[in-house]
C-alpha angles and dihedrals in degrees: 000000000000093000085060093047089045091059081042088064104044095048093058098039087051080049093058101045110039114121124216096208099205130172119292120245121251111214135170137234108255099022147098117249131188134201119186113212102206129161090256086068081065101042090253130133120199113268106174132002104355096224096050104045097072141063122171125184113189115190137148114289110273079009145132096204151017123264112268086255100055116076127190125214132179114209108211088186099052088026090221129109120244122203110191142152144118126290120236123237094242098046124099117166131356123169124223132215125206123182120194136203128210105214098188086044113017098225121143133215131182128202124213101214122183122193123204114208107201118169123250127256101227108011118203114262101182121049144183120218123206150179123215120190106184101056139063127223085259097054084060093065088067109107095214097044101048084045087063097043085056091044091062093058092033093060112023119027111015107029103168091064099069085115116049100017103138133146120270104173127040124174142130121264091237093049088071107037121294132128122251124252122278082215117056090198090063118070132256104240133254131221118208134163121221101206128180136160088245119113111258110262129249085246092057095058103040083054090054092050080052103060094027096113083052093064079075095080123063095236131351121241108235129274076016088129144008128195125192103268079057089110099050081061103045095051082047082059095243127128108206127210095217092193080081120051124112142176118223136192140187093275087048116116081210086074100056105098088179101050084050090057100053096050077073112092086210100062080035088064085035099060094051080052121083124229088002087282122162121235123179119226120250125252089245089056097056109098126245126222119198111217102195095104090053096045086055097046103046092043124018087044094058098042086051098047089052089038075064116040080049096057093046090041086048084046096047092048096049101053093036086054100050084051097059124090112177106164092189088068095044084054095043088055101050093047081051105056085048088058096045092058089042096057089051098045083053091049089048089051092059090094102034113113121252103261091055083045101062081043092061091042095053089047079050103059089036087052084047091050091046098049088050090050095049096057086064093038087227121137110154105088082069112109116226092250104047080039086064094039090061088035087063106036082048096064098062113097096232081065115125093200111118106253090211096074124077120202112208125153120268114266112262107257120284115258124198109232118243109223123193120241091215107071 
């Protein structure tokens, strides 16, 4: 039993790492070049659903990654992996590493790929650059199409180019910088340069003039605007973003691949790097950031600014209150404070029996006759008996009589004394 999973074990381990040593690519300084990554690079032929079957990974050799000029894209329309870009001037070799999975059978293969820069013999010094919005990077990569797109320029626009017309730029739209589609079903966009050593046509320049108050937005909706070549492109079967042609020369900046490059972090951190090797960065290097200010800031600033708007709006209410006499509310809250007892007296009398009943009600008529009284200070029209009869029900201490007034009879007339002449 552990002789079998032993040879399990070896079978699957010689799978993975088996190497399919194939020719290098050959590939020149200022153009595009393209490598398509299909399963016959890996001796495989499709066995189920073509999309779904194969996974490819392409890196640097001993590497996690690609270098910043080469791009990788997988065609779900062709179902095959295309690895393009466009070689530096300082490079020379690198050596590329693809590893493949099988989904239907889960074996893996893996593919040792050199790649020889060499330079390239007449290097294109005038170039035109174009969007276009219909098409995708790996649409580019089709022969036919990317002859008539030359033809274009071959035949009709830049003539004296028919020899050395090749393709020196080649990105996707997104990658620098453009929106995807509202719609899935339309492409993304692609953006190329056609360079050539040949001097730049009359045409081309009067078309520049053309779409030169375009160059003012960013990017031009489609169908925004249509010069007069439009027509030579559409029957071509390319839909131009005319915002972004241009036209380049030797002096452009535009020109320079390698300057480009080295505006990238990434081929900054490759060039100090030998052999294109990737080395991590040490836990010492990594820089450190003190977050005291901003602790401060976001939030001893804000508790001290409210600490303080409290204290002047507590300020601001207690003097304006002391300052206020308002002799209506005085009133109201007293009144109120008579109506809430006696809510609660005549809660408390729900469950009294009758006879206790008719007796509260009678101490009720004689409270309402007193307070009304007492507003006027006038007693006297109070008999003795139903005076004593106030007199006793006001000195409980449930009474809601207010204990302030006294009620006493009114004094007898003042008479002027007669007094006698005679003593």
């Amino acid at each position: 039993m552990c002789a079998r999973t032993f040879t399990n074990f070896l079978i699957v381990y010689f799978a993975f790492i088996s190497v399919l040593n194939v020719k290098g690519e050959n590939v020149l300084v200022t153009e595009v070049f393209e490598i398509v990554i299909n399963p016959s690079m890996f001796n495989w032929t499709y066995e189920g659903d073509p999309p779904d079957q194969f996974v490819y990974q392409p890196s640097l050799l001993d590497a996690p990654d690609l270098p910043s000029w080469i791009n990788y894209v997988y065609s779900n329309k062709h179902h095959v992996g295309y690895l393009y870009g466009v070689p530096p001037e300082k490079e020379q070799h690198i050596i590329l590493e693809i590893i493949a999975l099988n989904r239907n059978t889960y074996e893996t293969k893996r593919v040792v790929l050199p790649i020889y820069i060499t330079q390239k013999r007449y290097p294109a010094k005038y170039e035109v650059q174009l969007k276009i919005d219909n098409l995708n990077v790996e649409d580019m990569f089709d022969v036919e199409r990317m002859e008539r797109l030359k033809d274009v320029f071959r035949k009709q626009l830049w003539k004296d180019s028919d020899e050395d017309l090749y393709v020196t730029f080649l990105a996707s739209a997104i990658e620098l910088g453009a929106r995807l589609p509202l719609n899935p079903k339309e492409g993304e966009g692609v953006v190329l340069r056609l360079g050539s050593q040949s001097p730049l046509s009359m045409e081309l320049q009067e078309l520049q003039e053309e779409v030169k108050p375009l160059w003012k937005r960013v990017s031009c909706p489609r169908d925004y605007k249509r010069t007069t070549v439009e027509r030579f492109f559409r029957d071509a079967g390319f839909v131009l973003d005319w915002c972004a042609f241009r036209l380049l020369d030797d002096n452009s900046s535009a020109m320079q691949h390698s300057q480009e490059k080295v505006e990238n972090p990434s081929s900054l951190l490759e060039q100090k790097l030998p052999d294109n090797k990737w080395v991590g960065i040490a836990r010492k290097d990594v820089p450190q950031r003190n977050y005291t200010h901003e602790f401060l800031v976001t939030i001893l600033v804000p508790m001290f600014i409210m600490t303080l708007l409290a204290i002047i709006l507590s300020l601001i209410l207690c003097f304006h209150h002391e300052g206020i006499d308002d002799p209506l509310s005085e009133e109201f809250f007293d009144n109120l404070y008579h109506i809430c007892t006696d809510y609660f007296s005549s809660k408390e009398m729900v469950h009294v029996p009758i006879g206790e009943m008719t007796q509260y009600a009678t101490i009720n008529r004689v409270t309402y006759t007193l307070r009304s009284l007492s507003n006027q200070r006038d007693f006297a029209c109070l008999s003795p008996e139903m005076y004593a009869g106030v007199r006793s029900h006001t000195n409980s201490p449930t009474s809601t009589i207010s204990r302030g007034v006294h009620c006493r009879p009114s004094p007898p007339p003042y008479v002027k004394p007669k007094f006698s002449a005679e003593f």
